[in-house]
Backbone as CSV, one residue per row, in Angstrom:
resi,resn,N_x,N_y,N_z,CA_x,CA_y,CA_z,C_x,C_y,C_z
1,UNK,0.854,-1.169,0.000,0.000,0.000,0.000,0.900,1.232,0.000
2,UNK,0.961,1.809,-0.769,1.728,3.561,-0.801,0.498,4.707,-0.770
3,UNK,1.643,5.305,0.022,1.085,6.494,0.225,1.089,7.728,-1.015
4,UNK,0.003,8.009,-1.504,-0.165,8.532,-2.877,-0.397,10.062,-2.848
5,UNK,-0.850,10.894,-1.513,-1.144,11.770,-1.962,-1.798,12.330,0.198
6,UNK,-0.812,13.668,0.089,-0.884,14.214,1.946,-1.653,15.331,1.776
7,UNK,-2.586,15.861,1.859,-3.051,17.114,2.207,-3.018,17.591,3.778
8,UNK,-2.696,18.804,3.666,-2.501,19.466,5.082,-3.493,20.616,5.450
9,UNK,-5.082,19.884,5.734,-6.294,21.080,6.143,-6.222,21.925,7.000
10,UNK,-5.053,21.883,7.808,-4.976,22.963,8.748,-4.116,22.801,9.182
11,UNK,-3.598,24.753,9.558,-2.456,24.424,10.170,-2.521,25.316,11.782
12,UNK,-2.025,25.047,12.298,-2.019,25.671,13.767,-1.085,26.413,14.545
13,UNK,-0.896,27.523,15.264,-0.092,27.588,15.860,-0.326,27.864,17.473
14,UNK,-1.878,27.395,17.996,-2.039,28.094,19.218,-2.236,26.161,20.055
15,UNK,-1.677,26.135,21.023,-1.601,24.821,21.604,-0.675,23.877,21.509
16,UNK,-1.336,22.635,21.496,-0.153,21.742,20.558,-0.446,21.005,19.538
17,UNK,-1.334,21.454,18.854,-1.799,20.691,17.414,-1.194,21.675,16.654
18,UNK,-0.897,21.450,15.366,0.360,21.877,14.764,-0.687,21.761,13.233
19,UNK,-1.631,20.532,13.207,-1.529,20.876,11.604,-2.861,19.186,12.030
20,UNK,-4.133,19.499,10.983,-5.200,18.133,10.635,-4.759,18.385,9.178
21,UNK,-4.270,16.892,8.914,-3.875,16.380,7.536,-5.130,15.088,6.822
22,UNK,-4.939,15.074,5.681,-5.818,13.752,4.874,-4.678,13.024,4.508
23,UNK,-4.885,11.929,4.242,-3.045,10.777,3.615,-4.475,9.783,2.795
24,UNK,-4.225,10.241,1.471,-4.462,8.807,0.296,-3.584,7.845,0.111
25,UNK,-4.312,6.280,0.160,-3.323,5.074,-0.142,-4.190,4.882,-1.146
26,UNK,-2.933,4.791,-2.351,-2.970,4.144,-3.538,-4.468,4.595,-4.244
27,UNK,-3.980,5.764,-4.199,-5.248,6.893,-4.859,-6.946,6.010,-4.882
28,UNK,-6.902,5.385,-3.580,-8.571,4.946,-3.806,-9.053,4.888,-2.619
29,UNK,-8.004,5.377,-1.244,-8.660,5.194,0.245,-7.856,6.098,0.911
30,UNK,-8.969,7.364,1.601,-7.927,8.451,2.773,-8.652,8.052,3.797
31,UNK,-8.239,8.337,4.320,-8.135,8.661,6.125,-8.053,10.016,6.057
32,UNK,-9.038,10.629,6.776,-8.959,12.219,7.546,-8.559,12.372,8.519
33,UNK,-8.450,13.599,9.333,-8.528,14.107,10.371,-7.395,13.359,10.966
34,UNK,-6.217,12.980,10.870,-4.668,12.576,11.398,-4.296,13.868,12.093
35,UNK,-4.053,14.076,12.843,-3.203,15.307,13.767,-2.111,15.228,13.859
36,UNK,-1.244,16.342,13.366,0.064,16.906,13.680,0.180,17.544,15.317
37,UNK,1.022,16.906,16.185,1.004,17.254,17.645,2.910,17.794,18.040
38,UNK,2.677,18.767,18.530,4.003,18.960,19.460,4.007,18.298,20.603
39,UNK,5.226,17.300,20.808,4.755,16.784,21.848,6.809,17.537,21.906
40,UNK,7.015,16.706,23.325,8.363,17.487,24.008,9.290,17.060,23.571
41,UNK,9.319,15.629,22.619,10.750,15.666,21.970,10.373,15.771,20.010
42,UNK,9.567,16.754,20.300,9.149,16.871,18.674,8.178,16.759,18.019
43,UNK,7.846,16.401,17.105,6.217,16.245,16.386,6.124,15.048,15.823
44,UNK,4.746,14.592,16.203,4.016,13.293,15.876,2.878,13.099,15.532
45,UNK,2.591,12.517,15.166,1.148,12.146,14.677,0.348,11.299,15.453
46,UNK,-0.616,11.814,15.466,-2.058,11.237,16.417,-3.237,10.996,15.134
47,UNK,-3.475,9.464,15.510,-4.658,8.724,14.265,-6.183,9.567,14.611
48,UNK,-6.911,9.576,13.790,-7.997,9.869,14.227,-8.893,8.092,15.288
49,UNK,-9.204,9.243,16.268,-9.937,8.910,17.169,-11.316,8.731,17.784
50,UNK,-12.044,7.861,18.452,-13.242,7.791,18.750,-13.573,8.515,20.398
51,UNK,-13.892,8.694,21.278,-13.873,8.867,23.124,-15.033,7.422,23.081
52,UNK,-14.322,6.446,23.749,-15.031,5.670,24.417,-15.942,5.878,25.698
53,UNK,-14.906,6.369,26.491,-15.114,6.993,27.980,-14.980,8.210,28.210
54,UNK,-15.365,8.602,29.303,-14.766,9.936,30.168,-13.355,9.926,30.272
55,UNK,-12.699,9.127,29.920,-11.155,9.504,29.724,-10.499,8.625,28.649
56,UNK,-10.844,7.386,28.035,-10.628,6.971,26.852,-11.200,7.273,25.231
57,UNK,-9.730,7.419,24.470,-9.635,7.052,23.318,-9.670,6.250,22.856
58,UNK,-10.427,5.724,21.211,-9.629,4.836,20.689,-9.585,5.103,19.307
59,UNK,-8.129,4.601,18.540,-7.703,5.048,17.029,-9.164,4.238,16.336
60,UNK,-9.673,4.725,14.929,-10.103,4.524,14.284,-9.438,3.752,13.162
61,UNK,-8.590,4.027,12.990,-7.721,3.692,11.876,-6.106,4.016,12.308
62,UNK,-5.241,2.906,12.235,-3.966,3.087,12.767,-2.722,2.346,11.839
63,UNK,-1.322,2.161,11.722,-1.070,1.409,11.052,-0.682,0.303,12.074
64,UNK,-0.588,-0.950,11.201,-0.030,-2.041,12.126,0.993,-2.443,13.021
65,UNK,2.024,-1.896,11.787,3.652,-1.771,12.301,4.555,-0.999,11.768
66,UNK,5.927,-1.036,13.157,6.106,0.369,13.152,6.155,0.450,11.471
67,UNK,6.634,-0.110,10.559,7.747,0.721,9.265,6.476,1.979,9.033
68,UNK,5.371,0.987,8.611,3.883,1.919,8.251,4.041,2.960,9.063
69,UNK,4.038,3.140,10.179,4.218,4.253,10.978,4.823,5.376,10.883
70,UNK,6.010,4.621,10.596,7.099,5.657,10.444,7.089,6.281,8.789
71,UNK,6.580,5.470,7.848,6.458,5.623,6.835,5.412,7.106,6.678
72,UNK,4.151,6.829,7.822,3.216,7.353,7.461,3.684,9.193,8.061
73,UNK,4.360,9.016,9.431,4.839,9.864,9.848,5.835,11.164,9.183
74,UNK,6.794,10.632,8.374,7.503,10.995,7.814,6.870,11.646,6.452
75,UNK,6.311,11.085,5.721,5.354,11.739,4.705,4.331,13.471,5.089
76,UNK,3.753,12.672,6.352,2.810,13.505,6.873,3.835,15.087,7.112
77,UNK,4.589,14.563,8.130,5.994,15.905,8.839,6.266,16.302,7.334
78,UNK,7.053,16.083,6.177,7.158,16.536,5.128,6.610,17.180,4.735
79,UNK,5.008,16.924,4.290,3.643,17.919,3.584,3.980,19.083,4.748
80,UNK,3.675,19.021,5.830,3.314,20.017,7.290,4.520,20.962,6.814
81,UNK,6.135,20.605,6.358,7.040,21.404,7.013,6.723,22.442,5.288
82,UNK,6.709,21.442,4.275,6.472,22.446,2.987,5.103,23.567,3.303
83,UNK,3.629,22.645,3.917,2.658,23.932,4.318,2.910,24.733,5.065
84,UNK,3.473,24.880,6.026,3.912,25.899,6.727,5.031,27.066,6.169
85,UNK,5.602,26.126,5.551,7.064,27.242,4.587,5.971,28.109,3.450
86,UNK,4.899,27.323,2.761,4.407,27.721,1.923,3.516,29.325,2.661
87,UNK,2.761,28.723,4.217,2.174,29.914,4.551,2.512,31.125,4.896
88,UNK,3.893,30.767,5.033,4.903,32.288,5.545,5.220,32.802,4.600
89,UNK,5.482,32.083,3.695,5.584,32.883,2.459,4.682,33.894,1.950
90,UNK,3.722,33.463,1.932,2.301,33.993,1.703,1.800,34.924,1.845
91,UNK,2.272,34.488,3.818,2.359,35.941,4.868,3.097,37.102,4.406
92,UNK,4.394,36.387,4.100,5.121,37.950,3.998,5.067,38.841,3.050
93,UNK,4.831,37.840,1.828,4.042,38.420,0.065,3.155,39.281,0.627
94,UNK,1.871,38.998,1.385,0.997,40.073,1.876,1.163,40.961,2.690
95,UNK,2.114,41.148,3.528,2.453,42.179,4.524,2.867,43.201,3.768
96,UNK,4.081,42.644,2.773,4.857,43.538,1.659,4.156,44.119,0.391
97,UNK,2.747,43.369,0.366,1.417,44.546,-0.567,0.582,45.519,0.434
98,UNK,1.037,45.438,1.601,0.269,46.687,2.344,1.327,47.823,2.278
99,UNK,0.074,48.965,1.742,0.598,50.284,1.867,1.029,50.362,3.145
100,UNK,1.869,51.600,3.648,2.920,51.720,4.684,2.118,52.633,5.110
101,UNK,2.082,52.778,6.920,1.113,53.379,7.446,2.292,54.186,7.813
102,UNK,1.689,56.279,8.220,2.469,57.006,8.298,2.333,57.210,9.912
């Protein structure tokens, strides 16, 4: 199964969600709502989830083992680090079309 295709629906900077991505396998099955998380030694990905309980989760969709994981991880961090480069860019293109206040 390859990973065919990352969209990055959002990106974040207030908390520790960082970025909700989509990941297509083999252009005929996504998965939504994957979360980009800061956690303390860096950023990871969190599967989308169900609340069982008042204090449990559970993944909806996860991979089996690690390689998938890491496979899936690494793809995902990639799209995130180009959307984010892409939005600053963006940013600063538009700061630099505002007239200059006197």
């Amino acid at each position: 199964m390859k990973i065919t295709d990352v969209r990055v629906r959002k990106l974040s900077d207030e908390g520790k969600m960082r970025g909700i991505v989509s990941v297509t396998f083999d252009d005929a099955f996504v998965v939504h709502d994957i979360k980009i998380i800061e956690g303390q030694s860096g950023l990871f990905i969190a599967m989308p989830s169900r609340k069982i309980n008042e204090t449990e989760f559970r993944d909806i969709a996860h991979p089996i083992n690690s390689e998938m994981r890491s496979e899936l991880q690494d793809k995902i961090l990639e799209a995130y680090e180009v959307a984010k480069e892409r939005a600053e860019a963006e940013e600063e293109e538009s700061m630099a079309k505002e007239p200059a206040v006197d």
